[in-house]
N, C-alpha and C positions, 0 to 999 in steps of 0.2 A: 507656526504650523508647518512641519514636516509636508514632503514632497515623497513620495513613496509609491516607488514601480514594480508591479503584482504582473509577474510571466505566468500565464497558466491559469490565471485570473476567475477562468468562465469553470474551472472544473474542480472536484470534489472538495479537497484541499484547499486551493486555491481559493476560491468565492468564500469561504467562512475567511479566510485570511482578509481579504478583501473588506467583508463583510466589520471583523475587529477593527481595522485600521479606519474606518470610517467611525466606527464608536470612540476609537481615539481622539478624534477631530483631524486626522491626516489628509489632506490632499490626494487623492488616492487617482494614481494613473492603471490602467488595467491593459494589458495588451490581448488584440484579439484577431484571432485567426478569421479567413473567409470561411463561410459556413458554418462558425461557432454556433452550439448552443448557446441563448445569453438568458434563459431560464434562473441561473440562480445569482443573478444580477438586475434582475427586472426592477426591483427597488431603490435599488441604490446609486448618491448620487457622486457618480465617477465619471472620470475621464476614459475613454475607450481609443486606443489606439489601433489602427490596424497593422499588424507587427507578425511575423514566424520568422522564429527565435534565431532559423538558420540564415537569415537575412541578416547578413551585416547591416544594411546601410538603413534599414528599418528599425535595425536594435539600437544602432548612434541616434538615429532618432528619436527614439520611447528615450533613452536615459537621460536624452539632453535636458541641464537642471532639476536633474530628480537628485536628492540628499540619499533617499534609500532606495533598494533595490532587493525585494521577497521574488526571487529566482524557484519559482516554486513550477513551472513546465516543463514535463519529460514525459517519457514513454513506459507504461507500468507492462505489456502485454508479455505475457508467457510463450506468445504463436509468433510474436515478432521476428524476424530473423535477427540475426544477429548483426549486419551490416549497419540494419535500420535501427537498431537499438541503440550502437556507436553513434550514427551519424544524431539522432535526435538528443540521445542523455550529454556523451560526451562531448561532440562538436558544438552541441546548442548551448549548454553551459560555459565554454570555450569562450564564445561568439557573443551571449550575456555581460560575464564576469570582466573581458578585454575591454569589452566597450564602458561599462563602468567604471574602469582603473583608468582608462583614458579618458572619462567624465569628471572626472572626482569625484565621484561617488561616494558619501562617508563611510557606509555600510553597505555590506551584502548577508543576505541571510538567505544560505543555500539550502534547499529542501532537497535531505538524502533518504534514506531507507536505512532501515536496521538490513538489508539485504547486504550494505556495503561491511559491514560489520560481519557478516555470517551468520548462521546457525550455533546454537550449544550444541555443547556434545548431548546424546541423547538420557534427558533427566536432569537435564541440569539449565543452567540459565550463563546470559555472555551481558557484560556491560563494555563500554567504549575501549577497554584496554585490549580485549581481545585481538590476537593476529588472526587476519583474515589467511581465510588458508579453502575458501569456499568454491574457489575458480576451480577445483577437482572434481565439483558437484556438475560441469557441464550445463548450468542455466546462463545462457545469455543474458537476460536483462541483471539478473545479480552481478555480473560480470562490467556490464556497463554501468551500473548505479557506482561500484567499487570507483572504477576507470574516474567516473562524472565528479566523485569526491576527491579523488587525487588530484584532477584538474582548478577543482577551487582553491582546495589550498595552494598549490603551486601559485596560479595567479595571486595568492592573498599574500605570498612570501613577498610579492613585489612592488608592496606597498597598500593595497586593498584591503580595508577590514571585513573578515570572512570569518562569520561564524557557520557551524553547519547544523542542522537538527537531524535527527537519524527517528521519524516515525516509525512505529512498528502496523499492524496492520488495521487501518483506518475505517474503524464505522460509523453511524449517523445517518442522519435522515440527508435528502437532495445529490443521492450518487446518482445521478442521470446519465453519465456518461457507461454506466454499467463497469465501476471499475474495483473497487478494493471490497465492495458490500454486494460480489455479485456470486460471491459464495453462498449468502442468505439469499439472495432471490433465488439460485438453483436448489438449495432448503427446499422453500416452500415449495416449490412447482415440481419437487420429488424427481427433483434429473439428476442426482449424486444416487446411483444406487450402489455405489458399492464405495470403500475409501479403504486406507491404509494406514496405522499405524503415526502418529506424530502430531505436533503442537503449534499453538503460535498463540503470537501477543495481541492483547484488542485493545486498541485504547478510541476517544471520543475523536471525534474531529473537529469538536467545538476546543477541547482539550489540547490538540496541537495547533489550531491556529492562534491562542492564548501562548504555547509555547516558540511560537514565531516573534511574537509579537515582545514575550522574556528575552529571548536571544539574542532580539534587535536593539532591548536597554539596559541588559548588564551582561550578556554574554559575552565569554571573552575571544577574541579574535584568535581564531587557530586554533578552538576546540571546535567538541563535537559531540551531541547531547542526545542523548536514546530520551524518546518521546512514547513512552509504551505503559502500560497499566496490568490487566491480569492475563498471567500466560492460563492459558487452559489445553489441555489434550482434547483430541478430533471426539472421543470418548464424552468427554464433560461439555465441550460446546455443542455437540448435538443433543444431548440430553438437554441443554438449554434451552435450546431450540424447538425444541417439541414440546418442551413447557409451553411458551411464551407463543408459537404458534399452531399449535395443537394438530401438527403435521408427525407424521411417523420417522423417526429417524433409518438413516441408512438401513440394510436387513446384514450385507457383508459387508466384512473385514477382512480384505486379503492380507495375505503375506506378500512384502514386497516383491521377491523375485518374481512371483505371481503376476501381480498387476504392471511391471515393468514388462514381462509378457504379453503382455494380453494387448499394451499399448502399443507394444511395438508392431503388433498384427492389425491392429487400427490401423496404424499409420502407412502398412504396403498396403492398402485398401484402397478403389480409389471414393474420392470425395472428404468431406471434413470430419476428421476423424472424433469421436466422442470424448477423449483423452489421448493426451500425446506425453510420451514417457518424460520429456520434460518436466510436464505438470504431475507427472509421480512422483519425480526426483524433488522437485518444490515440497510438494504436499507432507513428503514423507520425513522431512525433516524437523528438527527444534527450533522452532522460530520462538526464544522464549529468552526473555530480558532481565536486566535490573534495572531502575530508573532514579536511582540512588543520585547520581550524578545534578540531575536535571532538578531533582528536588533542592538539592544541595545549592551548588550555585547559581540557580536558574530563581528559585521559590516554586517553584512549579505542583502544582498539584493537582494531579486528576481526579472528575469527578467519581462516582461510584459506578462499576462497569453493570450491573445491575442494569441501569434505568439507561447505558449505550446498547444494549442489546435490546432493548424493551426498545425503544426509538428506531432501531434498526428494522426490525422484526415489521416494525405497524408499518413502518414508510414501504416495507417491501407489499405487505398484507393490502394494502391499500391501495394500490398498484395493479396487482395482479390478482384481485379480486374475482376477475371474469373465467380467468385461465382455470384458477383454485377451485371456481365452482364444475368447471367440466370434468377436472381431472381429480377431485378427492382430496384428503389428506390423509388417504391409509396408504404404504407399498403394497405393492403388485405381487398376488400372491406366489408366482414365480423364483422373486425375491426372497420373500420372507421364508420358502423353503427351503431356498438354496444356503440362504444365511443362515438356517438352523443344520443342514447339513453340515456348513465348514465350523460350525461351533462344535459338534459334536465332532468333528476331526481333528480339532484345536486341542480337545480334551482329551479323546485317543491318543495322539502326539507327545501331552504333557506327561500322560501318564509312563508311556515308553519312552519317556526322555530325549525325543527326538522335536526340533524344531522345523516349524514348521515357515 
């Protein structure tokens, strides 16, 4: 029975990983911060350490005699600064992976993001070969996830077995911490009224931590495995969505330079701005896969994205029950006219050939 140390343990990712590794029969040490949620561990029977990640002398401790090491805590926030996003993805992965090569750790299996990989070009799809070329895009944490991967494998050149998994954008039911599935909860509680133009990948989360778990027994050391399932356009997943929770989809669709506007006038405001042109610059891009790879050498197989949205949807539905009944599920008619304004000016535009 394997010995195997889960960073990040208590959160989205992280607790289904946890959760597998215990179906394996693994020994499962879990590190945990002060004032962790420990919600989606209530069950299960693990070791809890009191461990943050930027502690040396608490991380030589969590690896002491662990065989593996699921490196799965970092910093997903968009509002993060940038400092804090370095010192958390990249220093703590650093501070993780050292201490394991100085354990002897057999394995490491590092949890990246298709963020470290970039964006396709617009219409198109990007697998593991892609050159990242996405630090042009001005988003901090994409910048850091990039940095966080460079730093694994460097330490893994030095003897450390490091495989990496590159998740694309993670749903499922028990996102408590409000993090990759909190685009669906601003769905339903109708707080996106307006969006931009672009795509991204959905895969299960039950799905990647199955793919952690591949990584850790035939993955090869010094690769790096895109964990993603169906790209959809902002277009098609809201349509989804309003099936599945009988909420109104968005009413606008700006034009980027538009909404890169409008945020930037958020942002001299004072107080917390409702969108910050970062999360334009995010939103508006191809976040959209092949997983070719990961089937290939991995076995890997995602379930039907189907029944990861239907899960998504009720766990958010289910939730915010209270909210949904004060506030509706139609938009705000405000909305819905200004949205048919910029439609009929979308089609003015196309007609005279002018973009809009």
């Amino acid at each position: 029975m394997p010995t195997s140390l889960v960073t990040g343990g208590t959160g989205f990712i992280g607790s289904h990983v946890v959760r597998a590794l215990v179906e394996r029969g693994d020994d499962v040490r879990v590190t945990v911060r002060e004032g962790s949620k420990l919600d989606n561990l209530g069950d299960l029977d693990v070791h809890r350490v009191t461990c943050d990640i930027l502690d040396r002398r608490a991380v030589g401790r969590a690896v002491r005699g662990v065989d593996r090491v699921f490196h799965v805590a970092g910093l997903t926030s968009l509002r993060a600064s940038a400092e804090r996003l370095y010192r958390v993805n990249v220093e703590g992965t650093r501070a993780v992976l050292e201490a394991a090569l100085r354990a002897g750790v057999q394995r490491v299996v590092h949890t990246s993001s298709v963020a470290a990989i970039g964006p396709a070009p617009p219409g198109g799809t990007a697998d593991e070969t892609q050159p990242f070329a996405a630090a042009t895009l001005g988003i901090p944490y994409v910048n850091s996830k990039r940095e966080a991967e460079v730093e694994a494998l460097r330490i893994g050149a030095h003897g450390l077995e490091v495989v990496v998994v590159n998740p694309a954008h993670v749903f499922g039911r028990g996102d408590i911490y409000h993090s990759s599935t909190e685009l669906v909860r601003r769905y339903v509680l109708r707080r996106i009224p307006a969006y931009v133009n672009g795509a991204i990948n959905i895969v299960d989360v039950g799905d990647v931590a199955r793919g952690h778990l591949l990584a850790d027994e035939v993955g090869k050391p010094g690769e790096r495995y895109i964990l993603g399932n169906r790209n959809f356009t902002h277009d098609r997943l809201f349509a989804d969505l309003a099936r599945l929770s009988g909420v109104e989809p968005p009413s606008i669709r700006l034009p980027l330079p538009v909404a890169l506007a409008m945020a930037h006038a958020a942002e001299a405001l004072p107080g917390r701005p409702p969108v910050t042109t970062v999360e334009v610059r995010a939103f508006a891009a191809w976040w959209t896969y092949r997983n070719t790879k990961a089937r290939r050498e991995l076995g890997w197989k995602p379930g039907p994205h189907e029944d990861t949205l239907e899960a998504t949807v009720q766990w958010h539905l289910e939730r915010e029950a209270d909210r949904m009944a004060r506030g509706g599920r139609s938009q705000p008619l405000q909305w819905r006219v200004a949205g048919a304004a910029m439609s009929r000016a979308e089609r003015v535009a196309a007609r005279l050939g002018v973009q809009l």
